[in-house]
VOGU-3710 file (C-alpha; in Angstrom, 3 decimals, decimal comma):
1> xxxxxxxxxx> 126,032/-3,294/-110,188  125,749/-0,321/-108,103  121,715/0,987/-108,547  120,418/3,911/-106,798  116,417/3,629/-105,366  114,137/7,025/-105,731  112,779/5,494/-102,448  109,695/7,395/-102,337  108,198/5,884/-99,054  105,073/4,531/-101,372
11> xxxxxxxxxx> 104,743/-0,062/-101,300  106,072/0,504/-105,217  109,699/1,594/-104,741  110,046/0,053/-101,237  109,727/-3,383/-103,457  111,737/-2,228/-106,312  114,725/-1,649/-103,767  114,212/-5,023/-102,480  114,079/-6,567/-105,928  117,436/-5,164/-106,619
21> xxxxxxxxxx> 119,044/-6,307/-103,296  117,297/-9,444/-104,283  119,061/-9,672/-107,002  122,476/-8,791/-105,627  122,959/-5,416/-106,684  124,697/-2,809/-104,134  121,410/-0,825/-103,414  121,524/3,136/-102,394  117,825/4,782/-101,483  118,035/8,248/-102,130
31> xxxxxxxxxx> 114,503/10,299/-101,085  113,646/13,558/-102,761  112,493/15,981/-100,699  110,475/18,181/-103,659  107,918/20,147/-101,268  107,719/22,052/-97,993  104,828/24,006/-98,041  102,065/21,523/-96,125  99,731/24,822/-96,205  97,797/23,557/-99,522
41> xxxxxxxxxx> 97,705/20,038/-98,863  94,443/18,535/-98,113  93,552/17,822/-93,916  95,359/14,550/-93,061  97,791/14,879/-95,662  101,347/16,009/-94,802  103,350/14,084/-97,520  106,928/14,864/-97,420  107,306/13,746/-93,622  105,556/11,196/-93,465
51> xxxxxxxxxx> 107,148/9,508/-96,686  110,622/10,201/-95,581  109,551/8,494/-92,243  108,640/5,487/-94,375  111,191/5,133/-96,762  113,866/5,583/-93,847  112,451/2,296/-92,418  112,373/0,581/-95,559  115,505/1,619/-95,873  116,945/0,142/-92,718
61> xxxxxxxxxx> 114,732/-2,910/-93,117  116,450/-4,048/-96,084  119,752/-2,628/-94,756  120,555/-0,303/-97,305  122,135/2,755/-97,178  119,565/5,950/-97,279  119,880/9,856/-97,887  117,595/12,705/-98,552  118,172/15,107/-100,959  116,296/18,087/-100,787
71> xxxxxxxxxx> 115,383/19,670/-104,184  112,616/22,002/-103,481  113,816/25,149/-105,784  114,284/23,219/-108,801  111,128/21,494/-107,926  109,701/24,754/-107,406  111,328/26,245/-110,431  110,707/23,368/-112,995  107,101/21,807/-112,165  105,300/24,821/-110,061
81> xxxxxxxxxx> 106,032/27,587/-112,028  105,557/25,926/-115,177  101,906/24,829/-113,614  100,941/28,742/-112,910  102,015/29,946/-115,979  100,386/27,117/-118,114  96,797/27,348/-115,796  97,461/31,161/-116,564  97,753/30,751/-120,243  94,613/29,073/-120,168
91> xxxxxxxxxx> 96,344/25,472/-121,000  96,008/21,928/-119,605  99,912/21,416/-117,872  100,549/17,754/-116,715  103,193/17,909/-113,595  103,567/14,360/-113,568  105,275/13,827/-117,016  107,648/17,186/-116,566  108,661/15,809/-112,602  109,912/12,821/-114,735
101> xxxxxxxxxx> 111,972/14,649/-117,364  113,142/17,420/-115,326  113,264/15,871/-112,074  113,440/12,260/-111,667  115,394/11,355/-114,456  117,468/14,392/-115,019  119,019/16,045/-112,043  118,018/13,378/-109,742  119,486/10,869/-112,193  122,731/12,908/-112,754
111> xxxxxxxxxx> 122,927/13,079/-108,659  122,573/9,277/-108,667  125,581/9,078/-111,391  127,621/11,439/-109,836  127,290/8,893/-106,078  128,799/5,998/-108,877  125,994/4,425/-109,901  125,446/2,586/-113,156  121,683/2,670/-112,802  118,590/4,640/-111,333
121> xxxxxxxxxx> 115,895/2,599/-110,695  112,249/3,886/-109,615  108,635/1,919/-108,767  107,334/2,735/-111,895  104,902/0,269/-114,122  106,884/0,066/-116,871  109,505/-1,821/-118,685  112,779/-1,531/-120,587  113,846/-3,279/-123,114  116,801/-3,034/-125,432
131> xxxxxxxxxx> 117,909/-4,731/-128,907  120,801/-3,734/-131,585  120,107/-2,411/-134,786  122,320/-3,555/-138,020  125,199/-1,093/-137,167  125,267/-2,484/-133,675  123,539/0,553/-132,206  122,217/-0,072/-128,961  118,304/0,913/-128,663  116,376/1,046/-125,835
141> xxxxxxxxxx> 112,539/0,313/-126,203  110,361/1,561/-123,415  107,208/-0,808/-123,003  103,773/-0,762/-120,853  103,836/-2,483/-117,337  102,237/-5,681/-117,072  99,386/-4,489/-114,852  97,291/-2,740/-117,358  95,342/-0,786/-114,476  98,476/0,782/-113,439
151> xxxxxxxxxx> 100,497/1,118/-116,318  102,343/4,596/-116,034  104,734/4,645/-119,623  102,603/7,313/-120,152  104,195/9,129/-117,000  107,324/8,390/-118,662  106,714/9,797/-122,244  109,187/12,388/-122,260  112,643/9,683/-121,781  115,395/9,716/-124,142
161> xxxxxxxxxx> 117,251/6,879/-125,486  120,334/8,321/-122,648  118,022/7,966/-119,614  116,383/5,294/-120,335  119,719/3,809/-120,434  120,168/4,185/-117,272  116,677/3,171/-115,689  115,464/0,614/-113,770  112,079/-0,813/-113,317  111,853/-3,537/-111,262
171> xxxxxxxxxx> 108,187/-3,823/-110,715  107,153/-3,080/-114,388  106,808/-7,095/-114,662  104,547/-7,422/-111,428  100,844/-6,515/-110,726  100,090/-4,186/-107,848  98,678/-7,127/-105,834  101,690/-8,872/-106,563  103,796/-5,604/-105,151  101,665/-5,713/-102,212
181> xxxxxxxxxx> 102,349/-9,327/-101,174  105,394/-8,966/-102,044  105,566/-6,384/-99,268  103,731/-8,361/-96,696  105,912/-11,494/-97,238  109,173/-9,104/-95,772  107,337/-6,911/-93,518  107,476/-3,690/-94,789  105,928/-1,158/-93,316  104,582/-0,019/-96,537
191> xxxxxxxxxx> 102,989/-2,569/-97,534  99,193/-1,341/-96,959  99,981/2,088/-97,593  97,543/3,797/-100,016  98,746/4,770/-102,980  99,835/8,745/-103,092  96,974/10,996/-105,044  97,251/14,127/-106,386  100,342/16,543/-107,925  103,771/15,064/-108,280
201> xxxxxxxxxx> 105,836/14,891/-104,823  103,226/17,308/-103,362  99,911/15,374/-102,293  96,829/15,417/-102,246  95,346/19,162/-103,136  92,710/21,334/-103,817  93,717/22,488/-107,373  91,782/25,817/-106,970  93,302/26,566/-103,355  97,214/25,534/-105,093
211> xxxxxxxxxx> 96,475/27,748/-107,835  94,942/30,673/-106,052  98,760/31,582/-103,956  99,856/32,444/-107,352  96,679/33,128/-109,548  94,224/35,381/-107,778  90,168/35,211/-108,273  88,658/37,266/-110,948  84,988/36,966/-111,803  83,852/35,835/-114,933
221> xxxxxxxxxx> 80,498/34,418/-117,118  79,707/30,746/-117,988  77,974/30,859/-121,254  76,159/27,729/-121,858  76,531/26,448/-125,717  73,361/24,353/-127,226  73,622/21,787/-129,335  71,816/23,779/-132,562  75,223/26,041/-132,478  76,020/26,372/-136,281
231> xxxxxxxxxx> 79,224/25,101/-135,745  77,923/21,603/-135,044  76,030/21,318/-137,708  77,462/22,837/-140,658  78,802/20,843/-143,318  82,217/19,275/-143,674  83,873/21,244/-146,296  85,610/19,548/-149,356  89,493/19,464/-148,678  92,149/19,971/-151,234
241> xxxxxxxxxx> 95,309/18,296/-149,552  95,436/15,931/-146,027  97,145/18,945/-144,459  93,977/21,156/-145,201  91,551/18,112/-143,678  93,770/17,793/-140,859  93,901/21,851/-139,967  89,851/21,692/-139,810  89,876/18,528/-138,030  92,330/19,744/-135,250
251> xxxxxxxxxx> 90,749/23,583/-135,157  89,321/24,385/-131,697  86,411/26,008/-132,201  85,686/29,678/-131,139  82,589/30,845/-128,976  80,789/34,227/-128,805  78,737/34,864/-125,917  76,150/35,788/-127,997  75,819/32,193/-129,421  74,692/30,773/-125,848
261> xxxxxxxxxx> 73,026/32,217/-122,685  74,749/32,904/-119,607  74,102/30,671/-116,848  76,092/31,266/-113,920  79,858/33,077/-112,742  82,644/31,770/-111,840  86,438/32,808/-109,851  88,780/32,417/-112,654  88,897/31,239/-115,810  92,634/29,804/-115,310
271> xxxxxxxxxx> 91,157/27,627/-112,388  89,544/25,219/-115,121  90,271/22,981/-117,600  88,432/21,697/-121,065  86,114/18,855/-119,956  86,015/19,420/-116,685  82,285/19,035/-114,818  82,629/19,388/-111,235  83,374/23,271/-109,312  80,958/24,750/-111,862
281> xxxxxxxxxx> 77,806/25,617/-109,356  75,956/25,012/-112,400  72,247/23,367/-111,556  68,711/23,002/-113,399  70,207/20,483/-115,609  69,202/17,245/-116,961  73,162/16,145/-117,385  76,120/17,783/-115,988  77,540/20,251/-118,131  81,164/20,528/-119,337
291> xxxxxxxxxx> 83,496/22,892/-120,239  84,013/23,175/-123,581  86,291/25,953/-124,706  87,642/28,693/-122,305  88,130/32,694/-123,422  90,755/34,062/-121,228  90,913/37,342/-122,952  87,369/38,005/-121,627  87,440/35,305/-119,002  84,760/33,087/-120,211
301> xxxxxxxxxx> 83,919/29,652/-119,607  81,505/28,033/-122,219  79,813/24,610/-121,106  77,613/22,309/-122,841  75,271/19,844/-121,673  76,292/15,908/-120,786  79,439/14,234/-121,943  78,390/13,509/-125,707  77,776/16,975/-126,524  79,609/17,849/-129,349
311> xxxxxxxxxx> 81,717/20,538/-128,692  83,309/18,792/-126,078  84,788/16,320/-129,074  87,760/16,486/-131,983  88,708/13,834/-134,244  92,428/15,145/-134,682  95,250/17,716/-132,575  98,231/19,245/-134,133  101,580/19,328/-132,168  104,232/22,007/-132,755
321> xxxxxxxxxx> 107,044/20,589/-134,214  109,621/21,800/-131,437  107,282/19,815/-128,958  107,410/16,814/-131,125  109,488/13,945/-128,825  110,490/10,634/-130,244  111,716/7,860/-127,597  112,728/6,190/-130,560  114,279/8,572/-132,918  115,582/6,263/-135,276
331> xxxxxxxxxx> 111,629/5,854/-136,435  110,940/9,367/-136,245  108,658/10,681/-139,555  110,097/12,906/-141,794  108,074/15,697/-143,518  104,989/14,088/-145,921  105,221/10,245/-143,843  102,154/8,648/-141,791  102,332/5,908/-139,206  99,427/3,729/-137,846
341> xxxxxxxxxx> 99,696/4,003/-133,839  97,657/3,742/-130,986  97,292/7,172/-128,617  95,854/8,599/-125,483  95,893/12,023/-124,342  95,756/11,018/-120,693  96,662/8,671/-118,048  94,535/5,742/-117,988  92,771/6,792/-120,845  92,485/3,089/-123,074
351> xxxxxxxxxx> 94,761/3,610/-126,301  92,583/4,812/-129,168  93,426/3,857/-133,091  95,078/6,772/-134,498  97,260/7,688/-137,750  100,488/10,370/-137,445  100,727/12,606/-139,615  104,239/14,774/-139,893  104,011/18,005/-142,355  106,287/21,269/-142,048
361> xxxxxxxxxx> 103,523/22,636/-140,243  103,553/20,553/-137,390  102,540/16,752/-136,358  99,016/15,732/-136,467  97,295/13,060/-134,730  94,022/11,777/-136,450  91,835/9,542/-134,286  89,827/6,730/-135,874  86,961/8,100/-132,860  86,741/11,641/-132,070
371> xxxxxxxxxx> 88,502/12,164/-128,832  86,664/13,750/-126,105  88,006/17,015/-123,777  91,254/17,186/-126,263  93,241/20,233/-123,955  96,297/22,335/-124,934  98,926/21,403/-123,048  98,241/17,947/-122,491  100,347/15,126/-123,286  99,736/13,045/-126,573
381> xxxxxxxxxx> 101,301/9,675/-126,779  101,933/7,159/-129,352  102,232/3,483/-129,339  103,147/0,679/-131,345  101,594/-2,508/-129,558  103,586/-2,260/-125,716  106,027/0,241/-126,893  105,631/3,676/-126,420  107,240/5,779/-129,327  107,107/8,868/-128,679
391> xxxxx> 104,746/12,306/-127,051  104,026/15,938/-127,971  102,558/18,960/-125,923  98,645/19,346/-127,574  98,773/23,084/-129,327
//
């Protein structure tokens, strides 16, 4: 079978090529060159180069063949502009899920096809798996990797039944140690190479310096919010219907700045993001404080005080419906059904007990735990056991 590597010059796909060979598949490493602009990467870090460097050697380590494709407008296009606007809009965006859909495993994967390949494999933690249902539909099942400290399904949330079709992971089965000695054993030269932080095919950056070439500074209040706000401590009202429960559960809840006292300024209320702590300047406190809700019509932030305070917590979130996403349509809810799941909001966050709820209004998400710094724009996804169902963009 011919597979084509997104050799990324990281220890992860350098082993999943070699796992292939391994396995006697024809082997092409294609690199994706998605950034050019070292300007906002942190000191020390100039990605792009340096990765194609590796993954070159990798490349004629294992003797396979090796191109670079350079896709830096759609990149641009696709992931960056869609992080402005989002940051703008005052929402939580996360790159790393949309490089995979619109990226990875859509024009990179049609690229791949187009070379003749029958597969795209990457060095992702993750696993698919495919059975036949009673008309002798094939479905593909996409499950958590092995290592639960670096299972990324959650990176891959956004799949459809067609790409995972055509998706490799050869490392989902290992650990990371594993992939490491793996890497030793055959000398490559990625083998002790840390593992890449920050945005998506970028590196490692300042988030405020990123966002200010496209958002500029503008001056606003932090409001601190104390924990005898009314809000907190009014009573849960009776409901008439699940829908109704589930619409107060899910509301976000609205701030004055007359219901706190303002405690310091800040560059931009588009530089933050709901539960964040650190760039605040704030001091004179017993705890950190948090952001709990942002304003940008007047370019607020409003912060409480340590990580239980309660406006930094929800029980439920409500996704549009047209930003609903089933990986396994076939047990997608219609309008009025539940399903028990587990759910996370984030990467690495543990799965949390949760029920689905779908209505015409939208799909709701009701934790057994309120959920703490619950951001629009985030991710939501839904599990049953190791397989990951299905995602939604928080509203």
């Amino acid at each position: 079978m011919k597979v084509v590597v997104g050799l990324s010059g990281g220890v992860d796909s350098s082993v999943a090529a070699y796992l292939l060979q391994k396995q006697g598949h024809d082997v092409v490493a294609l690199f994706m060159r998605n950034w050019n602009d070292a300007s906002v990467t942190l000191e020390d870090e100039c990605p792009w180069i340096e990765d194609s460097n590796d993954a070159l050697m990798v490349a004629q380590k294992l003797g396979i063949p090796f191109q670079v494709i350079d896709m830096s407008e759609l990149y641009k296009e696709k992931i960056v502009d869609y992080m402005f606007a989002e940051y703008e809009a005052g929402r939580t965006p996360n790159p790393d899920v949309l490089c995979n859909r619109e990226v990875k495993f859509d024009v990179f994967m049609k690229t791949a096809l187009s070379l003749g390949a029958d597969k795209v494999a990457t060095g992702h933690y993750a696993r698919v798996a495919s059975t036949f249902d009673e008309n002798g539909n094939e479905i593909f099942h996409l499950l958590a990797g092995k290592d639960n400290n670096k299972d990324q399904s959650y990176f891959l949330c956004q799949l459809s039944q067609e790409q995972l079709s055509k998706s490799l992971f050869p490392i989902g089965e290992l650990t990371k140690p594993e992939v490491r000695e793996i890497a030793k054993e055959i000398g490559l030269v990625t083998a002790d190479k840390k593992d890449s932080q920050g945005l998506c095919f970028i590196g490692k950056v300042s988030l405020p310096t990123f966002l200010q070439q496209q958002l500029q500074p503008k001056e606003g209040e932090i409001v601190e919010i104390f924990d005898d706000f009314e809000a907190f401590n009014a009573e849960t009202p009776a409901f008439s219907s699940k829908l109704e429960e589930l619409q107060f559960l899910s509301r976000k809840l609205k701030y004055a700045k007359s219901d706190g006292k303002v405690i310091g300024k800040h560059q931009g209320a588009h530089y933050f993001t709901i539960g964040q702590s650190k760039g605040l300047g704030i001091g004179g406190h017993a705890e950190s404080c948090f952001i709990i809700a942002r304003d940008m019509p007047t370019n607020t932030l409003f912060v409480g005080e340590g990580k239980n305070f309660p406006g930094l917590y929800r029980k439920a979130l409500k996704i549009e419906n047209t930003d609903v996403h089933w990986v396994r349509k076939d047990l997608q809810l219609k309008n009025g059904e539940s399903m028990q799941v587990q759910a996370r909001i984030r990467y690495r966050q543990p799965l949390e007990a949760a029920t689905l709820y779908q209505f015409e209004e939208g799909l709701f998400i009701e934790f057994e735990n309120p959920q703490s710094a619950i951001a629009e724009g985030q991710f939501a996804a839904w599990y049953q056991g190791e397989e990951l169902l299905g995602s939604g963009v928080i509203s």
